[in-house]
N, C-alpha and C positions, 0 to 999 in steps of 0.2 A: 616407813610406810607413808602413803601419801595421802596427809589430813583428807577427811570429809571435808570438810569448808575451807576451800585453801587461801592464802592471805588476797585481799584484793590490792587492784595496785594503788589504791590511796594509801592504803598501810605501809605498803613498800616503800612511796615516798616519802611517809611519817616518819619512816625508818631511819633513812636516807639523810634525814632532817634531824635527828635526835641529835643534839649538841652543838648544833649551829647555830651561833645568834640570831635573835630574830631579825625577819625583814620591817621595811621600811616605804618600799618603791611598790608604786603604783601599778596596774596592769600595764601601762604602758613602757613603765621602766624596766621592767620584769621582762617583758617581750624582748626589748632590745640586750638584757643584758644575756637572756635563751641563746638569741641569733649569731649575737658576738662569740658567745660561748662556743658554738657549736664550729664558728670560724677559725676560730684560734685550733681547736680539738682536728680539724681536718685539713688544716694548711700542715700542723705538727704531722698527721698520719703521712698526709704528700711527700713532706719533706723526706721524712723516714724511709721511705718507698714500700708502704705497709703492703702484703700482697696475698694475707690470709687475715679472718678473725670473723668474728659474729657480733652483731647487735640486735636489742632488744628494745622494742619505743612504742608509747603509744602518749596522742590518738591516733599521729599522721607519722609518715616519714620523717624522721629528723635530717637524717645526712641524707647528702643531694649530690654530693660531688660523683658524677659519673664514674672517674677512677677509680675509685674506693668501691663504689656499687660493683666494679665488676668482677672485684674480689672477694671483698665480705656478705657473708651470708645472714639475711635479717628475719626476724620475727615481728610481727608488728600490734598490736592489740588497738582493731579499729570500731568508729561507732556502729548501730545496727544495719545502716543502710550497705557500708563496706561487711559488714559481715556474711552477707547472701553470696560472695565470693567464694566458688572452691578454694581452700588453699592448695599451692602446689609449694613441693618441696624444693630445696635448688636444686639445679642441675650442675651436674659435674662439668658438663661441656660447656664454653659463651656461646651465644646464640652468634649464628653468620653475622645478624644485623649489627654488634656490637652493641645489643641491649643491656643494661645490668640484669645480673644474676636474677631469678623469680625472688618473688618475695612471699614468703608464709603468711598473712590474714586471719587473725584469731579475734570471737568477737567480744567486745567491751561487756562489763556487767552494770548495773544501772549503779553498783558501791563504788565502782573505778573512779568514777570523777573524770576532768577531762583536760584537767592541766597537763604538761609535755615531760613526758619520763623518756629518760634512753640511758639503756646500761650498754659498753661497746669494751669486749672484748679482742684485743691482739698481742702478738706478742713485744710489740714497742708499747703499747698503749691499753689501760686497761682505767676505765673512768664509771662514773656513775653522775648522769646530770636530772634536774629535776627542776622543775618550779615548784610554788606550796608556800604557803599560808594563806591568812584572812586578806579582803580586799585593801586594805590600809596597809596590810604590814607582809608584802609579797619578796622575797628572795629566791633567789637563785641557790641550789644547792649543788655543789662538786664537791665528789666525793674520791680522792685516788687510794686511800687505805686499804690494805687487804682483808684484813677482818670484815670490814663493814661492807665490802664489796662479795667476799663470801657469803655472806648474810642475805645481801640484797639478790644476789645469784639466785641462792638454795631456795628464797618464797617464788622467785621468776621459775625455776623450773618446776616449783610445784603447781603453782597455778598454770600452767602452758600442760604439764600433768593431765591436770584437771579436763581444759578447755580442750586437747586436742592432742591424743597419746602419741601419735605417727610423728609429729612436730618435736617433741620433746626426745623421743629416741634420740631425732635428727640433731636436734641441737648438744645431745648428749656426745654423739659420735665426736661432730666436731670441734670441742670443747675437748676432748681423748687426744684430737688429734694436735691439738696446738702445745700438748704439754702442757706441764710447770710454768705457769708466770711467776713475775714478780716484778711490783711494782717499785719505781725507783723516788726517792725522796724530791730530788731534782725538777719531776715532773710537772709534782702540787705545787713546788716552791716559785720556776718560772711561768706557770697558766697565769697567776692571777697580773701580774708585770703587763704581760702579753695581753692579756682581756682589757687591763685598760687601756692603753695604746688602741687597742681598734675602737673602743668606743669614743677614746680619743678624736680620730680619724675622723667617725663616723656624724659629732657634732657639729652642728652649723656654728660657723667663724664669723664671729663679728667684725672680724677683718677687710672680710667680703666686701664689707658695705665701704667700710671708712680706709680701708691700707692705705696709707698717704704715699706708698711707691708703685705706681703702675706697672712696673716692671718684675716686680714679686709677686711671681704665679702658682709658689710653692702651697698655699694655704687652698688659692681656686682646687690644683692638683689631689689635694690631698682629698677635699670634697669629693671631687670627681671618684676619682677611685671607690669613697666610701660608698655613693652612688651608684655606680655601676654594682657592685658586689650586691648592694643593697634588693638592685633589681634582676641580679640574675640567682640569689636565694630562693624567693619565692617560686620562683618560674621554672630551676631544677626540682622541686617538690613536685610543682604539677607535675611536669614533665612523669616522675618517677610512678605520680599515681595512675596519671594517662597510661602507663607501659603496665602497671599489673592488672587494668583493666582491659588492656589491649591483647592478655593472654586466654579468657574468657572463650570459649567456643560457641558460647551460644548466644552472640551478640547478631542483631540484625545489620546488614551490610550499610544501610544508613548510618546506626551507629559506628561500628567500625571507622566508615571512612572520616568521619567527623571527628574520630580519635585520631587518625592519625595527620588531621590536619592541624590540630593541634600540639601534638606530637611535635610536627616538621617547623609550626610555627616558634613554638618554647626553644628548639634547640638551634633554630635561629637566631633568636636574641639572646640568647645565653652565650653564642657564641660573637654575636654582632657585640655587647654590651663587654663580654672578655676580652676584645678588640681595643675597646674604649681605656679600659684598665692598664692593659701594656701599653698602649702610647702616652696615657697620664704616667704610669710606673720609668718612663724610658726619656720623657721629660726629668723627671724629675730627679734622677740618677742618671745623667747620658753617660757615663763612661762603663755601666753595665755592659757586655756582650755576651753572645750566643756561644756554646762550642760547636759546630756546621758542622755535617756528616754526610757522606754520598747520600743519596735522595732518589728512590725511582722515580723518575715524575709520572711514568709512563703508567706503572701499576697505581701511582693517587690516583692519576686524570679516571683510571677506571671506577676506583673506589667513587669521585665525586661525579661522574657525568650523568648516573638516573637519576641522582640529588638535584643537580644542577636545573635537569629537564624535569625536576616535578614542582619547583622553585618556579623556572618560566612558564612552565605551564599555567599555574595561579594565577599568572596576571597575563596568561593568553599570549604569551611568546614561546618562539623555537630556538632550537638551538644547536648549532653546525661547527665542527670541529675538524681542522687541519691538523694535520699535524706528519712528519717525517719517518719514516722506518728504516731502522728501528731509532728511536728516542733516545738520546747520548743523561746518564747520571748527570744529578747539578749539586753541586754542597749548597746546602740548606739546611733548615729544621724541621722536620718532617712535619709536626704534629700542628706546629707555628704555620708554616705555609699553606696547609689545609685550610685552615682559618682564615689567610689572609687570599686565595684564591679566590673563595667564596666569600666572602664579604667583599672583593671589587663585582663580582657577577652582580650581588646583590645591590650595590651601588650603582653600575653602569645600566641596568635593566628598570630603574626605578622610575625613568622619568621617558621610555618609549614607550610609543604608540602602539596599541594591541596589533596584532599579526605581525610587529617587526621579528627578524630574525637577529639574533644574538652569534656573532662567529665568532671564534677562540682559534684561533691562528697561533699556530708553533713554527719555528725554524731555527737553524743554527746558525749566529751571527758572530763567526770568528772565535773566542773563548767566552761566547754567551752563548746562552739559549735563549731567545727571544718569544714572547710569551706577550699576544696581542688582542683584546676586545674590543670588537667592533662590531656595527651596524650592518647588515645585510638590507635596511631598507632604502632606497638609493631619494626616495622623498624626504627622507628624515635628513642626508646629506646637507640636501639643498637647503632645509629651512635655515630660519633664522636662530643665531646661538641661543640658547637657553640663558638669562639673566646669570650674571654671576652669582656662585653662593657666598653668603655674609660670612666671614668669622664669627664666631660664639666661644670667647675663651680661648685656651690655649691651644687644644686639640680639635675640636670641633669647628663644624661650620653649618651651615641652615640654607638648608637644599629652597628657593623659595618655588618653585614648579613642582615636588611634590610634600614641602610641608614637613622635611625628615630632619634630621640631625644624621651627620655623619661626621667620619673621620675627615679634617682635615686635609689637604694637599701634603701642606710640609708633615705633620704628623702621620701619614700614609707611604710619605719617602723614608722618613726613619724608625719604622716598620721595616720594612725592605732592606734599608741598610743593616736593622741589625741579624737579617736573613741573607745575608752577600749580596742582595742584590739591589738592584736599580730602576727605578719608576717615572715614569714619565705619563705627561695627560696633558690632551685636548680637550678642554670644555667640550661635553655632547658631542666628540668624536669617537676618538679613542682614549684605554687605558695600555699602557705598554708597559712591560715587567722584564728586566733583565737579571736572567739568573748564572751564574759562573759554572761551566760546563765542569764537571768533577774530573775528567780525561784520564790523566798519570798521575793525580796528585795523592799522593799518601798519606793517611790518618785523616783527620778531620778538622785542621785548622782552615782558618776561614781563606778564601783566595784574596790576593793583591788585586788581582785581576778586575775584580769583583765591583773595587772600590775607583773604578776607570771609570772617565764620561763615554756613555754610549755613544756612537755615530750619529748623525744627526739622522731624526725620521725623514722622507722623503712629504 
């Protein structure tokens, strides 16, 4: 039967906590070793191809990883202002948009406290994380035991019980449906290996300043990376709270559209910043490659082109697309080149002049598919080049006409090459993208063809 007073979740974490050495680290060490944690806990689920399980967190979202969200079904225990939220239950079906799963909304009690709980059950992965103790003496608590994960489980469904019976049914179901777990020794043994390596990663190198070889860009790299990740955490969280407020029906259309301008904005730079990560990642291992697979481009180009036109539209540009019928397959990476189609739009669109037009030219060039952005304003032509951009590092450069940071030249070709294909650019002209027609070729190894110099542009 289910207590009158059910445990709150400071208990839970007290729980969580019983037998663990005490901490030591500050709020701010605490913080990072949460982030780390939660790092290592969802690169592990990616790797796995986890494609069912439940989590349980509060105050905010813990996991962020879009992949994961569109599988696992979460609970969340938020403060009072998230509370005034209907909850809805998952849906069985993904939404068209490729939004993750809904998320449940249960509200905080003034005993919870507001440190970060998440219990994440799957059938690879079954964990218990937490922060907790006094401000001097703050740890991190991971938990993979069964026992104590049963434990922590039984007061989570009591209190969800409590707080919202429809809720707990749901998570009862799904919990039925994932079976018997069992958790594997192997798992607690290599987290904590793995957690340090990313905080590793993640600390400033005194290197930076002093390396006495300029030519050792292994340590820059490695920043980098932590960097990027570092800013596309926070930015999947909003992103994920913007989306369960974005399911609301009774928001005014001013709000609304300001959600989803935010929305469009986060999942821009989560993807612009995962950009940054692969070519520091592709630096810094070059002999990694891709497995290439036939590729519609014809069904992306549909998937990306309202994307594309609600992109130009923000900064008051169009945007016009050629293209051949029917559209011949390319080997590529599907998911890779999405990413990298839209971060050249985003790139080549950043430094025109309001009402230019944006044209995306397709054609078949021999055993390429030639794939072109260019300018539609014929004044823009004429001007004068745009200053060249600086390098900044190994991958980057610094746009100085609009003040950005991007991908490199050379880091933006081997991007491409590790996608078969080939890239070419005119300062403030064009970007040109060559991708290897898929034709008769069988299976998914990458084309020779691919790795040919392009004809010259006219």
């Amino acid at each position: 039967m289910t207590p009158a007073t059910p445990p709150s979740l400071a208990a839970v974490r007290h729980g969580l906590a019983d037998g663990v050495p005490p901490g030591h680290a500050d709020e701010d060490g605490a913080r990072r070793l949460w982030w780390a944690a939660l790092a290592v806990l969802q690169d592990d689920l990616l790797a796995s191809g986890c494609r069912q399980g439940v989590w349980l967190a509060s105050p905010l979202p813990a996991l962020h990883e879009p992949a994961l969200l569109e599988h696992l079904h979460g609970w969340i225990w938020t403060p009072p202002g998230w509370g005034q939220l209907q909850p809805e239950l998952p849906a069985a079906d993904r939404d068209p948009a490729g939004t993750p799963s809904p998320l449940t909304l249960v509200p905080l009690h003034p005993d919870d406290g507001t440190d970060p709980l998440l219990m994440l059950i799957s059938p690879q992965l079954q964990v218990a994380l937490a922060l907790e103790g006094p401000p001097s003496g703050r740890r991190l608590v991971v938990r993979f035991e069964p026992t104590v994960l049963a434990t922590a489980l039984q007061h989570l469904g009591q209190r969800l019980q409590h707080d919202n019976p429809a809720a707990a049914a749901a998570l009862r179901q799904h919990l039925d449906r994932l079976g018997p777990l069992a958790s594997h020794p192997a798992t607690g043994e290599g987290f904590w290996p793995r957690l340090a390596e990313r905080l590793a990663l993640a600390a400033p190198a005194l290197t930076l300043v002093s390396a006495p070889d300029p030519d050792d860009s292994n340590p820059q790299l490695q920043l980098l990376e932590a960097l990027a990740h570092e800013v596309r955490t926070p930015l999947a969280t909003i992103r994920t709270l913007v989306r369960s407020l974005q399911r609301r029906r009774d928001l005014p259309p001013q709000v609304q559209e300001r959600l989803d301008l935010i929305d469009a904005e986060c999942s821009e730079q989560i993807d612009r910043f995962g950009l940054i990560f692969q070519a520091a990642e592709r630096r810094r291992e070059p002999e990694g490659h891709l497995q290439l697979a036939r590729t519609d481009l014809g069904s992306l180009l549909l998937q990306l082109i309202p994307a594309w036109e609600r992109l130009l539209a923000r900064r008051q540009l169009t945007l016009a697309v050629q293209r051949p019928e029917p559209l011949p397959q390319v080997l590529s990476e599907p998911a890779l080149l999405e990413k990298m189609l839209t971060g050249l739009l985003d790139r080549f669109s950043r430094s025109l002049r309001r009402g230019t037009r944006v044209q995306v030219d397709l054609q078949v060039a021999g055993e390429r598919l030639k794939l072109r952005f260019g300018s539609g304003d014929s004044t823009a032509a004429d001007a004068s080049l745009p200053p060249p951009r600086e390098p900044v590092g190994p991958v980057l450069s610094w746009d100085p006409t609009t003040g950005s940071l991007q991908l490199s030249p050379g880091a933006t070709r081997d991007l491409f090459a590790r996608l078969g294909g080939l890239y070419t650019e005119r300062a403030g002209r064009t970007l040109t993208l060559y991708l290897p027609v898929a034709g008769n070729v069988d299976g998914c190894e990458e084309s020779a063809a691919a790795r040919e110099t392009p004809d010259r542009e006219c």
